[in-house]
PLY file of the C-alpha trace (Angstrom):
ply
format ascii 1.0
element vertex 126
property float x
property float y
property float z
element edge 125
property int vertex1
property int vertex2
end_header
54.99 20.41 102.78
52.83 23.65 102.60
51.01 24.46 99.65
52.75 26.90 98.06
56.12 24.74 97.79
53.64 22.14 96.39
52.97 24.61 93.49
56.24 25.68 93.06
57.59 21.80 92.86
54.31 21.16 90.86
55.24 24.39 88.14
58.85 23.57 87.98
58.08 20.57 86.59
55.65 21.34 83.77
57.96 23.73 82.70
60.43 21.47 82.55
58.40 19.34 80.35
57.20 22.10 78.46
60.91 23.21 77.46
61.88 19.31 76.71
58.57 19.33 74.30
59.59 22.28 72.48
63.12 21.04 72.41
61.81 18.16 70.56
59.57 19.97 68.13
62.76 22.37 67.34
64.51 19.13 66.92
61.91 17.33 65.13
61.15 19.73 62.79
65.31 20.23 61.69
65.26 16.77 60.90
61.94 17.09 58.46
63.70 20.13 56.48
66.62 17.61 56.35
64.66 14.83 54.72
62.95 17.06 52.47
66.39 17.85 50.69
68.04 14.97 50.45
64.50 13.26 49.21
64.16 16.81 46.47
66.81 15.38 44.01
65.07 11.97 43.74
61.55 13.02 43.28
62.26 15.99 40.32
62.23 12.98 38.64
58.83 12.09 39.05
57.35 15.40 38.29
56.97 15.08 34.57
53.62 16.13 33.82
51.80 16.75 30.30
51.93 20.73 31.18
55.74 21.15 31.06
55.80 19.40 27.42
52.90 21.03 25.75
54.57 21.81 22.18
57.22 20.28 22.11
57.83 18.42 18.90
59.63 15.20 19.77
58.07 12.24 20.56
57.74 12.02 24.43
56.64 8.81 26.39
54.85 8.85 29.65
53.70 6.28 32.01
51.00 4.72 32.82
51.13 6.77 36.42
51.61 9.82 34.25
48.75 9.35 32.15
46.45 8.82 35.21
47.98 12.01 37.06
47.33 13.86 33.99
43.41 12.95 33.37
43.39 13.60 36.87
44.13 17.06 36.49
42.23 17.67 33.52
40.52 20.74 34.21
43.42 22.36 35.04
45.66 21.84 31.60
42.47 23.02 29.95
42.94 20.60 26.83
40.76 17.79 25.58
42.60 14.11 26.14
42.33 11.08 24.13
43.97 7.40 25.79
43.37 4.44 23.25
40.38 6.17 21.31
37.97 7.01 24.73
37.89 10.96 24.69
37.60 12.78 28.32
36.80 16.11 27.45
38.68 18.63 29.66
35.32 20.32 30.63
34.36 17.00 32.90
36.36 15.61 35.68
36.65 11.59 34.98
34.54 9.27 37.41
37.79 7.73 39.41
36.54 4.56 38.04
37.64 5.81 34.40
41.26 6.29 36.04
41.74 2.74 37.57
40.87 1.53 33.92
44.30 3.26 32.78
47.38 0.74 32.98
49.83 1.99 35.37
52.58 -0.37 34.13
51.99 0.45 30.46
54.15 3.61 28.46
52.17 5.51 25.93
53.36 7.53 23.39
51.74 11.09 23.04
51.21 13.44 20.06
49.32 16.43 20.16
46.34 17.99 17.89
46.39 21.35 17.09
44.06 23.95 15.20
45.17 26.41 12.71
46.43 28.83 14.90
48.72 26.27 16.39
46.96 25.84 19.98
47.04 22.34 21.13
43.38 20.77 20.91
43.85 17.24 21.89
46.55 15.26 23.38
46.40 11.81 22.01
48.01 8.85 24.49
48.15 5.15 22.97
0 1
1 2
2 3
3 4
4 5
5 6
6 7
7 8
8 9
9 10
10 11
11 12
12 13
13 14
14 15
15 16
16 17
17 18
18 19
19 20
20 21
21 22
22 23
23 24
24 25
25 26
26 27
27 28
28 29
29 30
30 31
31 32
32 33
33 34
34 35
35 36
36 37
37 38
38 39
39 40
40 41
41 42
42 43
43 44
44 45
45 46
46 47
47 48
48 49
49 50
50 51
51 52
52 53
53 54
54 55
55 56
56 57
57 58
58 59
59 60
60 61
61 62
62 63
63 64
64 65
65 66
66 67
67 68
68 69
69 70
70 71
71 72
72 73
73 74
74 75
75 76
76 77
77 78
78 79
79 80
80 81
81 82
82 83
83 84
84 85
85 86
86 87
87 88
88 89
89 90
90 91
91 92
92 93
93 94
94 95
95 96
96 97
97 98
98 99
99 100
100 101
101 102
102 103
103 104
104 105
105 106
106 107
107 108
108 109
109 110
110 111
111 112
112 113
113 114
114 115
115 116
116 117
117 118
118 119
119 120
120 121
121 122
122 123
123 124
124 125
């Protein structure tokens, strides 16, 4: 065999592999899109958060998980947090050891402060 039907042979088959990789990736990636909806009804479950109940008046119960999520995101619902009388002030991100002190297994009940204008101060977990 010559060279040049060495490289020919030799091209042929990377881009036959080439094709068969992007086959898979086509593939591959159908099946992710796939898992993401069948998996979206189950998990709009888990995405209660303090931020989509802010004001309302009823009592509400979150878990322990919740509670956690929410201190961890602090800073970003912009509102001072109480969880069996220990304060965490929304201006300081909690030390992660302050969040593995939180009961994941627990439910707390949460009411809300507000100020005379009606904007929520403090939300109060115990």
């Amino acid at each position: 065999m010559d060279n040049s039907t060495k490289s020919m042979l030799w091209l042929a088959v990377q881009l036959f592999l080439f094709g068969t990789a992007c086959l898979a990736a086509l593939y591959l990636s159908g099946g992710m899109q796939k898992v993401t909806q069948l998996s979206e009804p189950v998990m709009q479950g888990q995405k209660q958060s303090v931020q989509q109940y802010i004001g309302i008046s009823e009592p509400l119960t979150y878990t322990g998980a919740q509670v956690r999520q929410s201190i961890a995101q602090i800073q970003e619902i912009g509102v001072d947090m109480q969880i069996d009388h220990s304060l965490y002030p929304h201006h300081i991100q909690p030390e992660p050891s302050t969040l593995l002190k939180i009961d994941v297994q627990r439910t707390y009940q949460v009411t809300y402060q507000t100020d005379q204008q009606g904007n929520i101060v403090t939300i109060q977990f115990s």
